[in-house]
C-alpha positions as CSV (number, residue, x, y, z in Angstrom):
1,X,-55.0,51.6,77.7
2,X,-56.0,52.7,81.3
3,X,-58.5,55.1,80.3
4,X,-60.5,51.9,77.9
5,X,-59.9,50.2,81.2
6,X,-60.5,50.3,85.0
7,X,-57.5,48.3,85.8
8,X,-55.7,48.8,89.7
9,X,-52.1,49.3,88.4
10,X,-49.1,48.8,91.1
11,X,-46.8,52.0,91.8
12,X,-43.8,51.6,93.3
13,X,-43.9,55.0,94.6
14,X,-46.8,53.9,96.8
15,X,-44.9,51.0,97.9
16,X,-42.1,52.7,99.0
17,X,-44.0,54.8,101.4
18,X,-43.9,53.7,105.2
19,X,-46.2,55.5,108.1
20,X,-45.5,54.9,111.8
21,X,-49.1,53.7,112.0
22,X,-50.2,50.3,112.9
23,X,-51.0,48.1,110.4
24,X,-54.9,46.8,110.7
25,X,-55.7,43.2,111.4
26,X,-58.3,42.4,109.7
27,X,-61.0,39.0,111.4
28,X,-63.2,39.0,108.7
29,X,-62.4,40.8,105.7
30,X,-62.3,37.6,103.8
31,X,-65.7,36.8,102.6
32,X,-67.3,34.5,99.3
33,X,-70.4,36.9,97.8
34,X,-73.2,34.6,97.3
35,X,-72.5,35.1,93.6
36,X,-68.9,33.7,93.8
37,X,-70.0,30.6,95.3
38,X,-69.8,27.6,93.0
39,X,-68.2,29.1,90.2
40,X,-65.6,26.5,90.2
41,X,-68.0,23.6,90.8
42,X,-66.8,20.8,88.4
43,X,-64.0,22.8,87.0
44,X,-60.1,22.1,87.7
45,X,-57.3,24.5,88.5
46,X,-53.7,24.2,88.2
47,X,-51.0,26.1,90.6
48,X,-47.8,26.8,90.0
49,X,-45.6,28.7,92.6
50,X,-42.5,30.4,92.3
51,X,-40.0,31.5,94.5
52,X,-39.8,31.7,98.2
53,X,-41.2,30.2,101.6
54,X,-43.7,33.0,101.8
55,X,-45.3,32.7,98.3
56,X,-45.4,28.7,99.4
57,X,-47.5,29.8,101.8
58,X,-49.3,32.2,100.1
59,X,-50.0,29.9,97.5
60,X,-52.0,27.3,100.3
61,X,-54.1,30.3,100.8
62,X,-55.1,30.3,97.1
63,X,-55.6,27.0,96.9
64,X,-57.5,27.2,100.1
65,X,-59.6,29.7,97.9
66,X,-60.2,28.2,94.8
67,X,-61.4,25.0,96.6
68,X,-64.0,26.9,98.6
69,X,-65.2,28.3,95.2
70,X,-65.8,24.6,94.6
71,X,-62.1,24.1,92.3
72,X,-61.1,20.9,92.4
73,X,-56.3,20.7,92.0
74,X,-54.9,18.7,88.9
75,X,-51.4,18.7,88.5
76,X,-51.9,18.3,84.5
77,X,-52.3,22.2,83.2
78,X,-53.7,20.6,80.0
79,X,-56.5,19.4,82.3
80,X,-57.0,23.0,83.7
81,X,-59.7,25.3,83.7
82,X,-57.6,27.7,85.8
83,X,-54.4,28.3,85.6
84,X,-52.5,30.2,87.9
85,X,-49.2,31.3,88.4
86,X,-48.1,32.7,91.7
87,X,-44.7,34.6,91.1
88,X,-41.7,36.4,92.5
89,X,-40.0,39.1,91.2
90,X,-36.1,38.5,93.3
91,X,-33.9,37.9,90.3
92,X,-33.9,38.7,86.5
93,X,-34.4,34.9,85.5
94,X,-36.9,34.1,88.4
95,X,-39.6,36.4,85.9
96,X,-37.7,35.0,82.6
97,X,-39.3,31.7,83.8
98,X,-42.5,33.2,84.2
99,X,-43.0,34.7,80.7
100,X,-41.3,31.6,79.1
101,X,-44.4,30.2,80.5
102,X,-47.1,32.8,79.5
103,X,-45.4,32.3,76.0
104,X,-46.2,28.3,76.0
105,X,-49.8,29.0,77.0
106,X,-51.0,31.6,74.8
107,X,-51.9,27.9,72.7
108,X,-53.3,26.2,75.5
109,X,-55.9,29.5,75.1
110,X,-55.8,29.9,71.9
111,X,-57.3,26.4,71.3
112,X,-59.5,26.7,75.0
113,X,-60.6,30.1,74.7
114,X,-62.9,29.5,77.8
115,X,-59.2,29.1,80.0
116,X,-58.3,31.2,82.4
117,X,-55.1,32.2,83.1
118,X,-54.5,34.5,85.9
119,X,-51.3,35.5,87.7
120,X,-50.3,36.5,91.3
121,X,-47.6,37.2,93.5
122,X,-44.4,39.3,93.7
123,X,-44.1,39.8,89.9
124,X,-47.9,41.6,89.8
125,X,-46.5,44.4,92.0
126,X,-44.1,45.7,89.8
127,X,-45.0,48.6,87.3
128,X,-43.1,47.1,84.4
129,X,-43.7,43.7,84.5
130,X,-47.7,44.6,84.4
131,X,-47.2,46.8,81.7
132,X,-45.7,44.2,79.8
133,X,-47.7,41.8,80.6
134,X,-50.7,43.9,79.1
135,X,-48.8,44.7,75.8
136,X,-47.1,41.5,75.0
137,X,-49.3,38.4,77.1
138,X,-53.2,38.9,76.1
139,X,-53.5,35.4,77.3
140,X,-54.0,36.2,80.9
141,X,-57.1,37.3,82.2
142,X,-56.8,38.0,85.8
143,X,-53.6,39.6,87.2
144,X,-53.6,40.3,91.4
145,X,-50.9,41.1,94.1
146,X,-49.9,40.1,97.2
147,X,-51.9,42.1,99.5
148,X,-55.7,41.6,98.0
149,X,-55.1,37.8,98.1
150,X,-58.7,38.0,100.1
151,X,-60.2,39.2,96.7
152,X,-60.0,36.4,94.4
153,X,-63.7,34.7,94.6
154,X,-64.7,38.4,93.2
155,X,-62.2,38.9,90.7
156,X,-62.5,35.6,89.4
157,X,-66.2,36.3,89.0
158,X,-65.5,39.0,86.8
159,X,-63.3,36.5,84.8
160,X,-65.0,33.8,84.1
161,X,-68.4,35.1,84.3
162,X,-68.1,38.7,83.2
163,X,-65.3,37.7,80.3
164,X,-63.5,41.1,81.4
165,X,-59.4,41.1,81.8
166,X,-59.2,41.8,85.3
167,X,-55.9,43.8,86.9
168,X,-56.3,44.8,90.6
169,X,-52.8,45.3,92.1
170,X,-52.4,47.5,95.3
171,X,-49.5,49.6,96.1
172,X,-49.5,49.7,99.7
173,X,-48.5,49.0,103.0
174,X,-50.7,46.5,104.2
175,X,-52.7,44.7,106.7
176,X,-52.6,41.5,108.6
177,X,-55.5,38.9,107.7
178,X,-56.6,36.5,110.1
179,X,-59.6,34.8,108.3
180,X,-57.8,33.6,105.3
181,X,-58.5,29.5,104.4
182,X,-55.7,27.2,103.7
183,X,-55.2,23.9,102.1
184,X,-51.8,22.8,103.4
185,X,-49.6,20.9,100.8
186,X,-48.1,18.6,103.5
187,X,-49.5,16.8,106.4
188,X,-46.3,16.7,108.7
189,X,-44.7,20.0,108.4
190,X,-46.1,23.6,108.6
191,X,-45.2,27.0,107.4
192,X,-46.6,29.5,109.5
193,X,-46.6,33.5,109.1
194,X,-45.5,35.6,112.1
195,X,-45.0,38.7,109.8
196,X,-45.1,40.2,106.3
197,X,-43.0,43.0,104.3
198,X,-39.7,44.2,105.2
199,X,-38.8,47.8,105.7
200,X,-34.6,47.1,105.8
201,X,-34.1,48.7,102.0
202,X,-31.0,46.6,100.9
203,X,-30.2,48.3,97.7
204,X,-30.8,45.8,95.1
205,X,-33.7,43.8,97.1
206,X,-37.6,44.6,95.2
207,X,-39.6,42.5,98.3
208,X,-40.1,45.9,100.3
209,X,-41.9,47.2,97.3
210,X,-43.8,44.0,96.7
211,X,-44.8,42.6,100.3
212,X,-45.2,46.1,101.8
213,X,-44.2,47.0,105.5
214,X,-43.4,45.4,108.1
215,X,-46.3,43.8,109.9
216,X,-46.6,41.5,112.9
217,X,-49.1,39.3,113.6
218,X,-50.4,39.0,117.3
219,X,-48.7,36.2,119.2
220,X,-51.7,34.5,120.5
221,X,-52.5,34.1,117.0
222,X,-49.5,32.5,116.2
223,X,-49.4,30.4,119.1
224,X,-52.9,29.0,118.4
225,X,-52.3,28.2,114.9
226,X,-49.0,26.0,116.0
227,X,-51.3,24.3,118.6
228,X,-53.9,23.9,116.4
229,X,-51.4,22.0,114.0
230,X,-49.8,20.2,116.6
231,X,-53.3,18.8,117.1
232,X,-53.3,17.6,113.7
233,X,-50.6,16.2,113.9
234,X,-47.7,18.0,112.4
235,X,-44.0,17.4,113.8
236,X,-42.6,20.2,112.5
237,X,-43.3,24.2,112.1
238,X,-41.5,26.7,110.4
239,X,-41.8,30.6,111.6
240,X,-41.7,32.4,108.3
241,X,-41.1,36.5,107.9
242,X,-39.1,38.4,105.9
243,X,-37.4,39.5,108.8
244,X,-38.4,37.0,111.4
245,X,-36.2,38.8,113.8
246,X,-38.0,42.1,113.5
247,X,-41.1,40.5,114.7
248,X,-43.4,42.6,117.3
249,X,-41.4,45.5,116.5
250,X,-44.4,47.2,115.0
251,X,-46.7,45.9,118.2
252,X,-44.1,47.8,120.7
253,X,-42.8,44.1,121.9
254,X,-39.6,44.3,124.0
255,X,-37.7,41.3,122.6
256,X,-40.7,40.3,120.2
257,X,-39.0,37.2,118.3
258,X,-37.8,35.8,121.4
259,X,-40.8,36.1,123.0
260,X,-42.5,34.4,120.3
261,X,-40.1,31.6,120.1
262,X,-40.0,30.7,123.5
263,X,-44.0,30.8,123.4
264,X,-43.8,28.3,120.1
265,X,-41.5,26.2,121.4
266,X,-43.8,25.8,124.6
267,X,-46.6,24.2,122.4
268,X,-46.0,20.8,122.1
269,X,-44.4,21.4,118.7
270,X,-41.8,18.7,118.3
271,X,-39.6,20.3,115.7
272,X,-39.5,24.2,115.2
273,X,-37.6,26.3,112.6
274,X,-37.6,30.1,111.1
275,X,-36.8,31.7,108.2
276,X,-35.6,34.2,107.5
277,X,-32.7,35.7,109.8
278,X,-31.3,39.5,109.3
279,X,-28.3,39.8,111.1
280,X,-29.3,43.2,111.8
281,X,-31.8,42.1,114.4
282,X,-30.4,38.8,116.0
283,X,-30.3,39.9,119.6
284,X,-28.8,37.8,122.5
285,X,-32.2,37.6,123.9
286,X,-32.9,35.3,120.8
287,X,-29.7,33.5,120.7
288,X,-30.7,31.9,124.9
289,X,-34.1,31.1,124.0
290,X,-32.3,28.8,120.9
291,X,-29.8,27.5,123.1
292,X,-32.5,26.8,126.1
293,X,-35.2,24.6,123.9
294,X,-34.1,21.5,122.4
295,X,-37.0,21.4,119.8
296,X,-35.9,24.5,118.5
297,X,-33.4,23.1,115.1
298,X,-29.8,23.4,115.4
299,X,-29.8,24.9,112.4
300,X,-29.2,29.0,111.2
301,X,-30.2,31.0,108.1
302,X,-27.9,34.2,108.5
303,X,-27.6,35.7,105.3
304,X,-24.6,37.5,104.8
305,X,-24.3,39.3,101.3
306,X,-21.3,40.4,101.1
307,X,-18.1,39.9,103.0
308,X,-17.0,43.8,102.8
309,X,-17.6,46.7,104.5
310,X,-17.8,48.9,101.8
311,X,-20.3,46.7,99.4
312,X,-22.1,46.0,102.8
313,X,-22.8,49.7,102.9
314,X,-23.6,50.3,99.6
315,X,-26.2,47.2,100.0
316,X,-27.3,49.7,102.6
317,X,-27.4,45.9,105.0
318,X,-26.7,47.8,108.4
319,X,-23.9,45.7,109.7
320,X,-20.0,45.0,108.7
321,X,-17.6,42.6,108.4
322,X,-16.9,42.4,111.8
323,X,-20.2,42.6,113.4
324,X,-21.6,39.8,111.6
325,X,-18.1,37.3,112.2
326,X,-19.3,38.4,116.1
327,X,-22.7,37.1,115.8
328,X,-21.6,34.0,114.2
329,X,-19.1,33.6,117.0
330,X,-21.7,33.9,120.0
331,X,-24.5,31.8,117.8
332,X,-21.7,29.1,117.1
333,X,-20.7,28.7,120.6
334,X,-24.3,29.2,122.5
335,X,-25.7,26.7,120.1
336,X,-23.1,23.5,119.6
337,X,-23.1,21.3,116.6
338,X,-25.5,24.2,114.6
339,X,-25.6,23.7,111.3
340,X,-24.9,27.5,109.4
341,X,-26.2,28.5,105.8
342,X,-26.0,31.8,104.0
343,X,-26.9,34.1,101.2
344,X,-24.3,35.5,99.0
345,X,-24.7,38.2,96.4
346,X,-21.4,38.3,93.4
347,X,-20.7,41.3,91.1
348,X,-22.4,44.1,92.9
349,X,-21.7,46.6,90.7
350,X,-18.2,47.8,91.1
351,X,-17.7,45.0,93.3
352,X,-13.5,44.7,92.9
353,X,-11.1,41.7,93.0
354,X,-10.3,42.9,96.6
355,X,-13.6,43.3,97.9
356,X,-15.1,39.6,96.4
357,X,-11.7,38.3,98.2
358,X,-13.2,39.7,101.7
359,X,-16.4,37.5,101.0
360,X,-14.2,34.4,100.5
361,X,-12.3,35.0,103.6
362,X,-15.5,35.2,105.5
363,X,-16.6,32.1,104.1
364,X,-13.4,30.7,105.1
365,X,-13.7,31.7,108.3
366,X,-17.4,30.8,109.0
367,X,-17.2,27.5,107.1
368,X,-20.8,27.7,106.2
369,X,-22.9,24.1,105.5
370,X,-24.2,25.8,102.7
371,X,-24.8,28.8,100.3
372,X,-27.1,29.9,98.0
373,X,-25.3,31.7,95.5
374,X,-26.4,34.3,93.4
375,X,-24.6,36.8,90.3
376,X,-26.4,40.4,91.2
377,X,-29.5,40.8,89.6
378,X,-31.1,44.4,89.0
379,X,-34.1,45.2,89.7
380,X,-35.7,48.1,88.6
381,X,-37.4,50.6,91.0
382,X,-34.0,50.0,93.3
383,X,-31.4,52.0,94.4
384,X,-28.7,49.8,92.7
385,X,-30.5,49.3,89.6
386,X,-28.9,52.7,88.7
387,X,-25.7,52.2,90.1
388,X,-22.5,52.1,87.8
389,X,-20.9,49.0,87.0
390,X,-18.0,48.3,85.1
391,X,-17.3,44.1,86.4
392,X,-18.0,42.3,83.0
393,X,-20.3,39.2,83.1
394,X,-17.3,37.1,82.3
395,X,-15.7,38.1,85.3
396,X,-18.8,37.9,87.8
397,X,-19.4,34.1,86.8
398,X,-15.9,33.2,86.8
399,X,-16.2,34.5,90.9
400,X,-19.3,33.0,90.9
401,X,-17.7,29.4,90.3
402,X,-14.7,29.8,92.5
403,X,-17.2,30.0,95.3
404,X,-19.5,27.2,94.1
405,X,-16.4,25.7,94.4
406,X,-15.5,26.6,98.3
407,X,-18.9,26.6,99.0
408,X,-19.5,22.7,98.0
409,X,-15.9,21.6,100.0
410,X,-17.0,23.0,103.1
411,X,-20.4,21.6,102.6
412,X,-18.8,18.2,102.2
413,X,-16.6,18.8,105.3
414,X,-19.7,19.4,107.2
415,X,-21.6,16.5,106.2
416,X,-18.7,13.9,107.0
417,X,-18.7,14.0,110.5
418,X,-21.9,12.6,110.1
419,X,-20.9,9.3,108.2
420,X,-21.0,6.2,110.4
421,X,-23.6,8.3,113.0
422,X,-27.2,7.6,113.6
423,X,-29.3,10.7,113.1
424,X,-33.3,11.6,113.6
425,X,-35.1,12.2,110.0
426,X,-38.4,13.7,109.7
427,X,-39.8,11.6,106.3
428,X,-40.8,13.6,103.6
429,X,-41.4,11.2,100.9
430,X,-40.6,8.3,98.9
431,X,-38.4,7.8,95.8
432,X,-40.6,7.6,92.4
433,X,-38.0,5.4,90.8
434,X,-37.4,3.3,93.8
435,X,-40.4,2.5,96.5
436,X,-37.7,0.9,98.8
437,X,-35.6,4.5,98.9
438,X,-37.0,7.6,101.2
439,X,-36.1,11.2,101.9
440,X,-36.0,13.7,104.9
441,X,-34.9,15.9,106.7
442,X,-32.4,16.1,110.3
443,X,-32.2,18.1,113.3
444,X,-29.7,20.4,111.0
445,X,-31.7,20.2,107.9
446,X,-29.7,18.2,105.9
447,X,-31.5,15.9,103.3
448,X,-30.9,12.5,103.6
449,X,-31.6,9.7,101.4
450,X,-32.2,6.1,103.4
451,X,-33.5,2.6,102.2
452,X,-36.5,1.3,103.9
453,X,-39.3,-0.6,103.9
454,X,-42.9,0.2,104.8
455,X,-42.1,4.0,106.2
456,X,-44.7,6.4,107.0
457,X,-44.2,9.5,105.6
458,X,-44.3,12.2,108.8
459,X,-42.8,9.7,111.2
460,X,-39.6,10.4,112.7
461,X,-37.2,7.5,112.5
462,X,-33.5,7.0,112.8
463,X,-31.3,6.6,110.1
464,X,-27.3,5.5,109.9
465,X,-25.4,7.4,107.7
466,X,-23.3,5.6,105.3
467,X,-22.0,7.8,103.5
468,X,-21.7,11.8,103.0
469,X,-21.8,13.9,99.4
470,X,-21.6,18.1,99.2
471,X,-25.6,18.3,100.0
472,X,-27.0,15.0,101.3
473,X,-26.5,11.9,103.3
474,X,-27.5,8.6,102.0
475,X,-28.1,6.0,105.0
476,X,-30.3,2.9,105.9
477,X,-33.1,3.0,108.3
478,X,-32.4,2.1,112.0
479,X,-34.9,-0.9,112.4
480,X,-35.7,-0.4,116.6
């Protein structure tokens, strides 16, 4: 097939590779060739994102794209032109999703053979989901990766114009791109990049392999896109990296992240928040500047894996048991009334009874307001994908629920000091079944659902919480 074919295959033994160099930043890199322009002119595209904060974002720079190339959105795919799927690659049934959909369009083609279907994201970086995407899914006729994004206008020109399948997918460690358009998908709340890739390694994690190294972007940058949006008149920004706490490491920055949130918070911004948080990395530095600005959230992403020492190593995640309990500790008491949340990984392989019951006294102990739970998922290309496991599915999801099930008490612990208080809610939107009934989000990011009448959505209102379930409030609107 490759030699019929000049397709840019991803290896991951090009992604793994990491030089002390640093990464480029590239001003204008990002161009629409003068036969690119207007391809899209009367057509419609469709956009489906998978996945994480970053491919969110990732997937307003596509849009951004396509709607320079004169692409107009529909939410109908039957109504498409384009299709595309932006992907991630994280778990085994994050990608079962994906080609359950390739699978239900290969007769949206069949009958529109002038459709294109093109994929992106995390999923296009790995060696063996491409190479089964080229055996099994004919359908799709453009597959890119994360870091040539800045491509598309060409490579949908040889698409749609040339009729040719088109596969470019670099392996490598990337560069920063600061001429990029966006179409943001909200008009009140932002995500903005401060880095990209993650050279941590966890054992069972694929994003080093599919987002590349880690990569800051300048802070002047940064700090003139949040002005910029402040401008516009967003309320609330959210610093995304894979490792936001890494940031300027790579630019030789003493402190980096604080730095950069101190700056951020300086900008008029009214709400700021980041994700996400490696415990690794959380210096005290950052933990003052949290505590010292009041528009910086009460509210923590600190993912912790594993409760035990011996898993934590084998996850290769750099900290233990105790080191992370003494992070919460000084985070918890710098930072009063912060809400906590947390990643949790079950049946790593050979992951015993004793070791899953460390993880539950951590929980215990930290009482998070949340957890998103997960059964271990190999990946392949990782270091655990090969490791021995004898702990039988059975027994993974039976742990798996008796978390849920500590997980969701705490959570409802958390949320019922809140009953009977008035909180702040930044308003997201407005209930399709109910035009009196509104959603948003507080200080702590907790969803709350509140009757109303005539709200704006992206105002900032107060709300009185009534009443208190495992992962929302439900309140009325504070008339003032």
């Amino acid at each position: 097939m490759n030699k019929k074919h000049n397709y840019d295959l991803p290896s991951i033994n090009l992604a793994r590779k990491r030089s002390l160099e640093r990464s480029p930043i590239e001003r204008e890199l990002f161009v629409i060739p003068d036969e690119c322009k207007n391809i899209g002119k009367g057509k419609k595209y469709f956009l489906r994102t998978y996945g994480c904060q970053a491919n969110q974002r990732d997937s307003e720079t596509i849009a951004g794209i396509l709607e320079h190339l004169g692409y107009e959105a529909v939410d109908d795919l039957n109504k498409a032109d384009l299709i595309l799927l932006n992907t991630c690659a994280i778990r085994k049934n994050a990608e079962d999703k994906v080609y359950g959909e390739l699978g239900a369009l290969k007769k949206l083609k069949r009958e529109s053979p002038e459709l294109i279907i093109a994929m992106g994201g995390c999923m296009a970086q790995e060696e063996g989901a491409v190479q089964e995407i080229l055996h099994k899914y004919p359908q799709v006729d453009l597959l890119f990766g994360t870091h040539n994004i800045y491509n598309l206008p060409k490579l949908l020109f040889d698409a749609v114009k040339k009729h040719e399948k088109v596969v470019e997918v670099f392996s490598r460690q990337g560069e920063v791109y600061e001429n990029l358009p966006t179409r943001r998908f909200l008009k009140h709340k932002a995500w903005v990049n401060i880095a990209y890739g993650c050279d941590k390694f966890c054992t069972y994690c694929i994003v080093p392999y599919t987002r590349g190294k880690e990569r800051s972007r300048l802070l002047d940058d940064i700090v003139d896109e949040v002005k910029t949006l402040v401008k516009e008149g967003y309320k609330e920004v959210c610093l995304l990296g894979q490792n936001v706490n890494a940031y300027g490491r790579d630019l030789n920055m003493e402190h980096g992240f604080a730095t950069l949130l101190a700056a951020v918070a300086e900008s008029g911004i009214k709400r700021l928040r980041f994700m996400t948080s490696h415990p690794w990395n959380f210096d005290d530095e950052t933990i003052a500047v949290i505590a010292k600005y009041p528009n910086i959230m009460p509210y923590i992403h600190l993912p912790l894996q594993s409760g035990n020492d011996e898993i934590l190593k084998k996850m290769n995640r750099r900290y233990s048991q105790k080191e992370y309990l003494e992070l919460f500790d000084k985070l918890k008491k710098a930072i009063p009334g912060c809400a906590f949340t947390t990643d949790i990984i079950v049946g790593f392989p050979n992951e015993s009874k004793e070791a899953f019951n460390d993880t539950l006294k951590v929980v215990d102990y930290c009482k998070f307001d949340n957890a998103f739970t997960f059964i271990f998922s190999p990946r392949e290309g990782t270091p655990a994908y090969n490791m021995e496991d004898t702990i039988s599915m059975e027994e993974k999801e039976e742990r798996l629920q008796i978390l849920n099930h500590k997980v969701a008490d705490y959570a409802l612990m958390h949320n019922k000091r809140f009953e009977g208080q008035t909180v702040e809610v930044l308003v997201d939107g407005i209930s399709k079944r109910n035009k009196e009934v509104y959603s948003g989000y507080t200080p702590e990011n907790k969803l709350v659902n509140f009757t109303g009448r005539q709200v704006e959505i992206g105002s900032l209102v107060k709300v009185k919480i009534n009443s208190a379930m495992s992962f929302s409030l439900n309140g009325e609107l504070v008339e003032e």
